[in-house]
C-alpha positions as a printed Julia matrix, in Angstrom:
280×3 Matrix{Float64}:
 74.26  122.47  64.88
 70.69  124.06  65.41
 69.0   121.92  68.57
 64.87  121.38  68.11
 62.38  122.15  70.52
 58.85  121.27  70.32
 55.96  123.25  70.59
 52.18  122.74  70.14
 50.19  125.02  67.7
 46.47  125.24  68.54
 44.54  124.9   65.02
 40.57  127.36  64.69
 38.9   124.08  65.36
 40.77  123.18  68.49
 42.85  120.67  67.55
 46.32  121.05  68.91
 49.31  119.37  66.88
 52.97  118.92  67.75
 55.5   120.88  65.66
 59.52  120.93  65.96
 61.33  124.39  65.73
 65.24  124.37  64.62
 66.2   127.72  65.34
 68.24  129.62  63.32
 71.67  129.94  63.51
 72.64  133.79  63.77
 69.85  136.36  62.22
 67.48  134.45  60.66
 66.93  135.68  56.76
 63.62  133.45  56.26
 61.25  130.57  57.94
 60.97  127.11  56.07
 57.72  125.17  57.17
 58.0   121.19  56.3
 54.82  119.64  55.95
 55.74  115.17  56.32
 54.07  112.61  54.17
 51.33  110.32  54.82
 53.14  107.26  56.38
 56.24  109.34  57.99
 56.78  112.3   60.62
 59.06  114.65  61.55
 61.73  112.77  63.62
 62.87  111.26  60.0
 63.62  114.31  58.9
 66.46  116.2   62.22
 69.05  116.08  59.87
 67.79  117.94  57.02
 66.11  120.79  59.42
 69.37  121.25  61.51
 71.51  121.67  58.52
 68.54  123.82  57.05
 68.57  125.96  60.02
 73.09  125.77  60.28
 72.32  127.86  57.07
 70.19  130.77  58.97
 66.62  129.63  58.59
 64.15  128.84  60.67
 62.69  125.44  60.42
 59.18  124.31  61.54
 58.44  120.85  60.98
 54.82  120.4   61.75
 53.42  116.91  63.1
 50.15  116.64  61.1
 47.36  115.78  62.73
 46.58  112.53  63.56
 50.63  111.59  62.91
 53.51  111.58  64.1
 53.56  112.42  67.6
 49.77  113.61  67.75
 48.05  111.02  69.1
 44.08  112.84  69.02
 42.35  111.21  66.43
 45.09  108.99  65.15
 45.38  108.18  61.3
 41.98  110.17  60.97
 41.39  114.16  59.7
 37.91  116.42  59.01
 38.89  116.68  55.41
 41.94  117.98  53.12
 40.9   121.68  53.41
 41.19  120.59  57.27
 44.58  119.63  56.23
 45.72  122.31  54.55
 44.09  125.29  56.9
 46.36  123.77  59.63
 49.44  124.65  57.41
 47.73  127.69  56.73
 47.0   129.1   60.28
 50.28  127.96  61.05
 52.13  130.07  58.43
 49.86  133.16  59.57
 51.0   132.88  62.8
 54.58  133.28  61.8
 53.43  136.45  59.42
 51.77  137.86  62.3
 55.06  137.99  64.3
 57.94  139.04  61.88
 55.57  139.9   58.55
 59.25  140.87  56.82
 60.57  137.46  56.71
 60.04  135.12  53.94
 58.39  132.26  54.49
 58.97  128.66  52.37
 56.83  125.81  52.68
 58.73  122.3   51.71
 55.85  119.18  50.94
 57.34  116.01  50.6
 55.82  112.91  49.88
 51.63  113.38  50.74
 52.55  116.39  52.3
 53.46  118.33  48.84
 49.88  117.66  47.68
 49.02  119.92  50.69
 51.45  122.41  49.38
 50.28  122.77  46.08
 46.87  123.39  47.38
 48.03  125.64  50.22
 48.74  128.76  47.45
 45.29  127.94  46.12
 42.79  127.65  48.96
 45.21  130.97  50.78
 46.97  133.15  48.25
 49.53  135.53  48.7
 50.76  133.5   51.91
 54.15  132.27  51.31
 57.59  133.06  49.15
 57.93  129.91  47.47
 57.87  125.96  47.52
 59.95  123.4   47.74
 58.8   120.11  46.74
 60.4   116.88  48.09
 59.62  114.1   45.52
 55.69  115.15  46.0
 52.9   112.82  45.5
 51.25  114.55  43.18
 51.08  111.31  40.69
 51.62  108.86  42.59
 52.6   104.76  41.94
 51.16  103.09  44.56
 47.81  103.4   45.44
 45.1   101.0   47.62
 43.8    98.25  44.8
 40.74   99.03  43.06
 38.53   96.86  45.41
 40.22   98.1   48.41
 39.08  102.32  46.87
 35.53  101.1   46.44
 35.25   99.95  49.8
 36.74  103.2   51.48
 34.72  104.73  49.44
 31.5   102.87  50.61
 33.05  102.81  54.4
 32.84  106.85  54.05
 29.52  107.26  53.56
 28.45  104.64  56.39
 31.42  103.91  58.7
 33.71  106.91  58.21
 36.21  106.21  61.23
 36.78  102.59  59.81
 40.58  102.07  59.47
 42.47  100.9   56.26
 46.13  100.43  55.97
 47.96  102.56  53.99
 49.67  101.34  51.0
 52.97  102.67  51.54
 53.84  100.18  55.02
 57.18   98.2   53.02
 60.29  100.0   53.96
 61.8    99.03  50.9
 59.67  101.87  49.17
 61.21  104.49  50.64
 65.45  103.85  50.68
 67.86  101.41  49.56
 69.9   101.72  53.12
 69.09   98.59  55.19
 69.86  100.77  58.53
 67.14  103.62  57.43
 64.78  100.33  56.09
 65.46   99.04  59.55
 64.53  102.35  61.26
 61.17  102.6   59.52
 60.12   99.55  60.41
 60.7    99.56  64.01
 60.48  103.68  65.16
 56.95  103.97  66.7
 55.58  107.49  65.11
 55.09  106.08  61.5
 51.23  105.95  60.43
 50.19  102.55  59.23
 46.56  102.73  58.84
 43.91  105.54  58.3
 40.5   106.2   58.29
 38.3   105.99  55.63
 37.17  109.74  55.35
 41.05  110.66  55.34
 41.63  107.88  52.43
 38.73  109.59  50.63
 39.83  113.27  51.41
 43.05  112.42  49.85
 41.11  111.02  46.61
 39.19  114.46  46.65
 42.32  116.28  47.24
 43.95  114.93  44.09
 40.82  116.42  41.79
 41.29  119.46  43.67
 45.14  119.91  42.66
 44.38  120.21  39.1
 42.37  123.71  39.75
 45.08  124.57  42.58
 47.99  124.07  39.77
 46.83  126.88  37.77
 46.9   129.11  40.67
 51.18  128.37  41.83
 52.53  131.33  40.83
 55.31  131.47  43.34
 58.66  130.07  42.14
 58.96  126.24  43.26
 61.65  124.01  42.95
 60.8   119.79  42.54
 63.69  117.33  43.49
 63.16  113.84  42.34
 64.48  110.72  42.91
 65.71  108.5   39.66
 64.57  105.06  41.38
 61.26  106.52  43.29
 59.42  103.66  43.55
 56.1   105.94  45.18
 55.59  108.76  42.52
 55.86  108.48  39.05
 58.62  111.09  38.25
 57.74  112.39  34.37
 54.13  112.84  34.87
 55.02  115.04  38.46
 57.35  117.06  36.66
 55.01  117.5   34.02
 52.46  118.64  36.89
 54.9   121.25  37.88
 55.77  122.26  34.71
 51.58  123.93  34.79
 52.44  126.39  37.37
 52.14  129.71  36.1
 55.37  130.57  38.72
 58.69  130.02  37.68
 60.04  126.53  38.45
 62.82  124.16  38.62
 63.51  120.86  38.12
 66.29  118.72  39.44
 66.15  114.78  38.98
 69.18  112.82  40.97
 70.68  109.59  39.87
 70.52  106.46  41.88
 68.39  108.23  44.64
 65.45  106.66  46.42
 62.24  108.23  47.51
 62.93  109.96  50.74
 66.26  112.17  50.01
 66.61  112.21  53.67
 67.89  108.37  53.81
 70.68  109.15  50.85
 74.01  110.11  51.83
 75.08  112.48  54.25
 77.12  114.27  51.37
 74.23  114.02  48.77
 73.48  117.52  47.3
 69.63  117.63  47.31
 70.15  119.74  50.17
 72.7   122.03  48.86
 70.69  122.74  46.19
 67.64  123.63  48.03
 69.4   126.05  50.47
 71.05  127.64  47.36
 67.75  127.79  45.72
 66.38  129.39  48.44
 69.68  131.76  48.53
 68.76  132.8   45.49
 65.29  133.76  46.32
 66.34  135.68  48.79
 69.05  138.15  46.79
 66.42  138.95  44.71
């Protein structure tokens, strides 16, 4: 079992965000960078990343900023370019030291919005994508009153704070332990700031350019009983990308694939989809 360390990666605008590394087992054959959602971080995730890197890859998990266990400008961000130049930079920074190993970015939740874009805004940067029931189109989303006041509170009081609509812990598993964990584990993001609230808005307007633009081969996992993204319409998203892609929807699962089982095969299917990448 792979053992994390932490490390902080200094972003072109200064800001410095936490990131876990699971080293690989033996040789490494390719890097996997996991970009979190909006209300989670990557200590829900050790499981996944040591099995991830048990199979010889090495796994980043980056803390974005203003989550997790960056505590700089809390629940706040510049923008979603911002957003997705940190994964960016980051991903150059792992070309620049061993430019023959493939590189996989995984979005789940929020996060896969920033992966879609990433291929976009910085072409020819990564292998492929993995795509951890993204939110893409989502189901929940602030009330109509609620979006016309961030959107007011942008222009005039940009820093204000609004809670995120995704703070019941029934959302994201049917496991009362994991429900229990989410509740009570202290990283989690609960409220953010207007101008990040409107970036996201912005961000989803942006995606339908950045769609036409995914040629890399991506795989989507879904969750039958996702109660956060709407699964036909996301699939349907996917199903745009110019790249190859595939599609794998599991019964009775719940939102974060990370909560089911310890035996459930989302995993086993994404290391042997990115085996397969790799023989190529």
């Amino acid at each position: 079992m792979s053992l994390s360390s932490l490390g902080l990666f200094t972003a072109s605008d200064g800001y410095r965000f936490y990131y876990r590394r699971y080293p690989a087992v033996g040789e490494p054959r390719a890097r996997v960078v996991v970009v979190h959602g909006i209300r989670s971080h990557g200590g829900w995730y050790a499981r996944s990343c040591a099995e991830l890197a048990g199979a010889g890859l090495d796994v980043y998990f980056l803390d974005r900023r203003g989550s997790g266990l960056n505590t700089a400008h809390r629940g706040d961000a510049p923008n979603f370019r911002r957003l997705i130049d940190d994964v960016a930079e980051f991903v150059q920074g792992l070309r620049a030291e061993r430019a023959w190993l493939p590189v996989f970015v995984c979005g789940i939740s929020w996060g896969g919005k920033l992966t879609v874009g990433l291929p976009y805004r910085k072409p020819n940067l990564v292998d492929g994508l993995i795509l951890l029931c993204p939110g893409l189109v989502p189901k929940v989303a602030p009330p109509l009153p609620q979006r016309a006041r961030i959107a007011v509170a942008r222009l005039f009081r940009p820093w204000k704070f609004f809670p995120i609509p995704l703070n019941e812990p029934e959302l994201f598993t049917a496991s009362e332990s994991w429900r229990r964990y989410i509740d009570t584990e202290p990283h989690g993001l609960r409220a953010a700031t207007s101008r990040f609230l409107f970036s996201s808005f912005s961000l989803d307007i942006y995606l339908r350019r950045a769609a036409k633009r995914v040629a890399v081969p991506t795989l989507l996992l879904l969750a039958e009983h996702d109660r956060v993204i709407d699964n036909a319409p996301t699939a349907a998203f996917v199903g745009r990308f110019p790249g190859p892609t595939e599609v794998k929807t599991y019964p009775g699962a719940h939102h974060t694939l990370e909560f089911e089982r310890e035996d459930h095969p989302w995993l086993s299917d994404a290391r042997a989809w990115i085996d397969a990448r790799l023989s190529r």
